[in-house]
C-alpha positions as a printed Julia matrix, in Angstrom:
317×3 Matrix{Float64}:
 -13.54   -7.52  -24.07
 -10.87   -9.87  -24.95
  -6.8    -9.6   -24.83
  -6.65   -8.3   -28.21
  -9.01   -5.51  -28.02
  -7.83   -4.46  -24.46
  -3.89   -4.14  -25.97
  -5.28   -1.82  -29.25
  -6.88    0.59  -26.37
  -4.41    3.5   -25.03
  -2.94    4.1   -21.68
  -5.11    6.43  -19.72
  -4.01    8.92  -16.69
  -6.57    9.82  -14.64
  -7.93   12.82  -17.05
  -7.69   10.21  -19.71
 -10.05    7.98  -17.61
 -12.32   10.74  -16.77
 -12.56   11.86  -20.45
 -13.17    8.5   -21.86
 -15.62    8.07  -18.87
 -17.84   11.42  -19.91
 -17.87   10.35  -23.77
 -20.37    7.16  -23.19
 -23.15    8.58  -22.08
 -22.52   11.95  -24.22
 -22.35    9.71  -27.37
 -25.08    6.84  -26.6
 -28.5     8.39  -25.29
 -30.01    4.95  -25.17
 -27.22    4.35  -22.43
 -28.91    7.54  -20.56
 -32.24    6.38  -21.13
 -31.14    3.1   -20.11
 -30.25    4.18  -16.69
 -32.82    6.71  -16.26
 -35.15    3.92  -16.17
 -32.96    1.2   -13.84
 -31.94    3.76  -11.27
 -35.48    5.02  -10.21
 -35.75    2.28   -7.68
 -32.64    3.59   -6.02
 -33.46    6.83   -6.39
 -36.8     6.41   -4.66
 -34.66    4.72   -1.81
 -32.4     7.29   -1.49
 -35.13   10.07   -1.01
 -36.49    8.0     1.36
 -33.35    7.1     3.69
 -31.86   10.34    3.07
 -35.21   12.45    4.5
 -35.17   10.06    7.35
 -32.15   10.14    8.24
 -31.09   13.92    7.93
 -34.28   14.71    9.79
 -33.16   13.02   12.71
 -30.21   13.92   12.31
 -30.68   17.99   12.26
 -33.58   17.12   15.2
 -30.66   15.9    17.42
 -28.39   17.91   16.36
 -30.93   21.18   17.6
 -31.76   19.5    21.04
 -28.09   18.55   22.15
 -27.18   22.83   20.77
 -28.01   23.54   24.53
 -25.9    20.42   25.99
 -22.9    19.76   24.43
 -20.97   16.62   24.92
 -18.5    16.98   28.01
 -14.97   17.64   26.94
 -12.55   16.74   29.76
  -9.42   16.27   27.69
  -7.08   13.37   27.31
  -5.79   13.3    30.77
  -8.82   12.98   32.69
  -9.22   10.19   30.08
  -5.87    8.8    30.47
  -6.32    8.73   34.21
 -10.07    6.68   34.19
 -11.99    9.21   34.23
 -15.06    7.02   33.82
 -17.9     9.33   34.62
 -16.43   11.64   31.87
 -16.49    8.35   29.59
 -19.97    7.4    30.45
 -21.22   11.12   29.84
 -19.54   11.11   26.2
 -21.38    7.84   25.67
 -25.24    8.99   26.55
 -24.79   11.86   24.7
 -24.25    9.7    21.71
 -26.76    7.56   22.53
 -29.18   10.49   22.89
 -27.81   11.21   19.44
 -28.41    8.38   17.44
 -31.61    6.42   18.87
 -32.0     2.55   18.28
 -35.12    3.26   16.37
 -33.07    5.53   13.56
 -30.18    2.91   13.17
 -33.36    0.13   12.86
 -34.62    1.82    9.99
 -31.3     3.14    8.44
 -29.65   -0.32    8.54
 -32.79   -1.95    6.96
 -33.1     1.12    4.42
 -29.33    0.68    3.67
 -29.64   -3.38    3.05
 -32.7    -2.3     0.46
 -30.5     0.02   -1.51
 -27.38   -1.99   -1.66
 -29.45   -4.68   -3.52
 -30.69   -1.48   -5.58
 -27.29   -0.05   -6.16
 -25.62   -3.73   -7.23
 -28.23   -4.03   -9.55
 -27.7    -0.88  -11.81
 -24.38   -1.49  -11.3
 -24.42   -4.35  -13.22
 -26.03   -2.99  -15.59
 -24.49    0.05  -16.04
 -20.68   -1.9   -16.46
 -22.19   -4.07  -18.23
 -23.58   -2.05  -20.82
 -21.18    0.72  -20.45
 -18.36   -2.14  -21.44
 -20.13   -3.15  -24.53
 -20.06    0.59  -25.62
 -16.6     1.12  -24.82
 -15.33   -2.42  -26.75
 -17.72   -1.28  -29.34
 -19.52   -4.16  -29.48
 -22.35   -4.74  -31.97
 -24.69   -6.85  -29.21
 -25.29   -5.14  -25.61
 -24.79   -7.31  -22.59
 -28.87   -6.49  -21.98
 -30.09   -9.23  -23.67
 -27.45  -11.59  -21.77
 -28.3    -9.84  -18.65
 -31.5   -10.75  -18.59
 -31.31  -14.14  -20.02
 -28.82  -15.1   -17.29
 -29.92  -12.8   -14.32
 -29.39  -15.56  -11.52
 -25.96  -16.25  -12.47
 -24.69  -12.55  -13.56
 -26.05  -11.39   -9.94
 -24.65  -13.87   -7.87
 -20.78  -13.08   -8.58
 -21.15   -9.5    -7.73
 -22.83   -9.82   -4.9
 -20.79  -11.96   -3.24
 -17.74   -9.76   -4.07
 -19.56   -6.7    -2.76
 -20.78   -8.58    0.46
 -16.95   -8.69    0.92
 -16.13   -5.5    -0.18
 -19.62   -4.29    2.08
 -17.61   -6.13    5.4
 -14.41   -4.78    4.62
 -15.69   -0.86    3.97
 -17.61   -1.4     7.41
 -14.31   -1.9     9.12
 -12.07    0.61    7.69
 -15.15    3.19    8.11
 -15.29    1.84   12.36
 -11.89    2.3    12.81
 -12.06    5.97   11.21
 -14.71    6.95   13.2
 -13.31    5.39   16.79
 -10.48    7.77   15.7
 -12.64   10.61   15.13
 -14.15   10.35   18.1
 -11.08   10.14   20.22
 -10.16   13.51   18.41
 -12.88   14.65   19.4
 -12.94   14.16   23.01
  -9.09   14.85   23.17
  -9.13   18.08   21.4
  -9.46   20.8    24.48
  -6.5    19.25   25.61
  -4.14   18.85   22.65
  -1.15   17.15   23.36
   1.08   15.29   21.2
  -1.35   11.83   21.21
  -4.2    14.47   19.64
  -1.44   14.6    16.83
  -0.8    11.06   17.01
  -4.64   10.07   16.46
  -4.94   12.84   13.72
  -1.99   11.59   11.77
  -3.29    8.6    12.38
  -6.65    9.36   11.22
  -5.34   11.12    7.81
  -3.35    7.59    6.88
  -5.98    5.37    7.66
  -8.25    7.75    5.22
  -6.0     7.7     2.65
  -5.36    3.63    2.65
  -9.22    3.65    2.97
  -9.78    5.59   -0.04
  -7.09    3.94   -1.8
  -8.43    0.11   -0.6
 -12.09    1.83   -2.22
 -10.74    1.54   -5.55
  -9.7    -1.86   -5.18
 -12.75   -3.05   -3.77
 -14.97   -1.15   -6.46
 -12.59   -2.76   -9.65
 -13.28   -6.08   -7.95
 -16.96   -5.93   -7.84
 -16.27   -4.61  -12.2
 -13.72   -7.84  -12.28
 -16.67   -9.88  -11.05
 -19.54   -8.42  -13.78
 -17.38   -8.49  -16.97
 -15.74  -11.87  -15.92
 -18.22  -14.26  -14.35
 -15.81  -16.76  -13.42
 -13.86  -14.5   -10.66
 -15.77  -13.4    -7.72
 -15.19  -12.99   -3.76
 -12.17  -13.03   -2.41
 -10.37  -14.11   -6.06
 -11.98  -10.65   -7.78
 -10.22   -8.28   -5.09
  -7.17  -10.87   -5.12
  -6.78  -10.01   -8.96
  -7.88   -6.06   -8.43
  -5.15   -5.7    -5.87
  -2.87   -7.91   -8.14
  -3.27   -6.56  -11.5
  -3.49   -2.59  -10.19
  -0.29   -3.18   -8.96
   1.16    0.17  -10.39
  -2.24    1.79  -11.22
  -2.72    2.73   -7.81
  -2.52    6.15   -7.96
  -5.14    6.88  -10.96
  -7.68    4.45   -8.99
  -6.68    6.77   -5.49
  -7.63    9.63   -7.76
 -10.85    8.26   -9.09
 -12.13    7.43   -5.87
 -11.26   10.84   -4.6
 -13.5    12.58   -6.16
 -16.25   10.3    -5.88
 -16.14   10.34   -2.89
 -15.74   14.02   -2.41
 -18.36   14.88   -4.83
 -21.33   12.33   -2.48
 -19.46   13.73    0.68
 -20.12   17.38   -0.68
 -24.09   16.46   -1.95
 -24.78   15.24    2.2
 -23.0    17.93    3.69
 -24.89   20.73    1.37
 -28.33   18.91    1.73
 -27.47   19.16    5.74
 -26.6    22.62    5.84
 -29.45   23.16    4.19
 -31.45   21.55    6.54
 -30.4    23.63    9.54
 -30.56   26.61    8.0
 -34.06   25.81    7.51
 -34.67   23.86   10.79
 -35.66   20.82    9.02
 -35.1    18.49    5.53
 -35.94   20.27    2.22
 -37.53   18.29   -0.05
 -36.62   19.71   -3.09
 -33.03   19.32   -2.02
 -33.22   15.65   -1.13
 -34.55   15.08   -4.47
 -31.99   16.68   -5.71
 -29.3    15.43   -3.91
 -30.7    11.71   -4.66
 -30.39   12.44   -8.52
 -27.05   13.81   -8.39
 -26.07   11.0    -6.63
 -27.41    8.52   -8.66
 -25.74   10.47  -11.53
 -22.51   10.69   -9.65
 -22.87    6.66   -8.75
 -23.5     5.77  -12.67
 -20.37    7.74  -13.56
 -17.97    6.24  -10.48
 -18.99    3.04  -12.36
 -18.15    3.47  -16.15
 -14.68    5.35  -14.85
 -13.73    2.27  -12.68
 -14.58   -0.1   -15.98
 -12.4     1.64  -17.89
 -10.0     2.01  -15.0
 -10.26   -1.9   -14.93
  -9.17   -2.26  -18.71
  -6.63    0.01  -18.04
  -5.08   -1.46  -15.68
  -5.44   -5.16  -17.62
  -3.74   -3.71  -20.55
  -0.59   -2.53  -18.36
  -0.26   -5.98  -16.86
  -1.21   -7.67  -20.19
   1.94   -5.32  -21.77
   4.42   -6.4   -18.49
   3.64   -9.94  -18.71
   4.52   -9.79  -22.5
   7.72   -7.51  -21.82
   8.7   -10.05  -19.06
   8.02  -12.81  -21.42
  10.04  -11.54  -24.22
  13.08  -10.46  -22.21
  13.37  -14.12  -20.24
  13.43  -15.35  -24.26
  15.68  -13.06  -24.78
């Protein structure tokens, strides 16, 4: 979408976004049937890595019920308490076996490559629909495959390292909490407040990360470290509707695992029908994340485009 159409579009809030986001698929079936057809892959994925995964995880889960993880308190820790340490340690290791994060992390690589690819197509196709465009980006797509899927996935192999970190140093924090919390003392506080900020900026740093990867779809030219250098430039304002959007994306695949593992225990093992399920409202949650954070993109590119112009006219001036 060029300069022109992007200033006749209106400012969107985050309602705005979310309305605007609902209307393409309402309005297009072929954009549902479309997707329906791109996303099995990934949805056959997911099944898979989510049945593995939650059946270990409920399995270990059941057999450490009976031996909990020692809980000494932050000043046995403070004072080198390394037995205490080392104890805390097996038991995660016990938790999480080599075997599991084998599989996961190869399972993981195979859907990212799944995931990039409908997301390409679904911004890509969700764009044309929301410039109104006569011609779809699917015959470009696959005409120039190679060189439409080698922008994005460098700028998600960034985004990818950078999630990985932020999500490490939440859950070294979480697990400091943890072990600190029969003795709360003001560094429990500490490492909670800490915790809560570093979530926030993480969710926050999401939406910049996710309108790069869009940045690097609709224009081929930026990728890497330039698309997230013009996300974070350009939502410079925005901030706060991108926080949002991410928000409840994230709650709403936070809330689909968590159900699915409940579940699961309840049971005493994985249900089937509600992996499937949980796999297709994912997938359905995933397509939508994407066509808000397009539009979230142009909205954000008219603001700036309207600033510039205001700056412009009043250095004329």
């Amino acid at each position: 979408m060029d300069d022109s159409r992007i200033a006749m579009k209106e400012k969107l809030e985050f309602v705005g976004i979310i309305k605007e986001a609902l209307k393409i698929p309402i309005k297009n079936p072929k954009f549902i049937f479309t997707i329906l057809l791109t996303f099995f892959p990934l949805f056959c994925s997911l099944c898979l890595h989510e049945t593995m995964f939650q059946r270990a995880l409920i399995e270990s889960l059941r057999s450490q019920a009976d031996d909990p993880p020692p809980h000494e308190g932050f000043v046995s820790i403070y004072r080198y308490s390394w037995p205490s340490l080392y104890g805390f340690r097996g038991w995660i290791g016990n938790f999480i076996s080599g075997k599991l994060l084998v599989q996961s992390f190869t399972l993981l690589a195979i859907i990212h490559l799944f995931d990039l690819l409908n997301t390409i197509i679904t911004v890509s196709t969700a764009s044309a629909i929301y410039a109104q465009e006569k011609e779809t980006l699917t015959k470009p797509f696959i005409e120039n495959k190679v060189a439409l899927f080698k922008g994005p996935l460098i700028t998600s192999i960034y985004a990818l390292l950078l999630n990985s970190l932020a999500l490490v140093g939440l859950f070294t924090l979480s697990i400091n909490i943890y072990v600190m919390w029969s003795a709360f003392t003001f560094f429990t506080l500490t490492y909670m407040l800490v915790f809560v900020a570093l979530f926030t900026k993480y969710i926050e740093w999401s939406a910049v990360w996710n309108t790069g990867i869009v940045i690097s779809i609709l224009e081929q030219n930026k990728h890497g470290d330039v698309a997230l250098g013009v996300s974070a430039y350009i939502s410079r304002g925005s901030r706060k509707r991108g926080f949002l959007i991410m928000l409840v994306f994230f709650a709403w695949s936070f809330g689909l695992r968590l159900s699915s593992l409940c579940v699961g225990w309840q049971k005493g093992n994985v249900v089937i029908e509600v992996i499937l399920a949980q796999a297709c409202l994912d997938c359905l949650g995933s397509v939508m994340k994407w066509v808000a954070f397009m539009i979230y993109f142009y909205d954000c590119k008219k603001r700036f485009i309207e600033k510039k112009f205001d700056g412009s006219a009043e250095g004329k001036a």
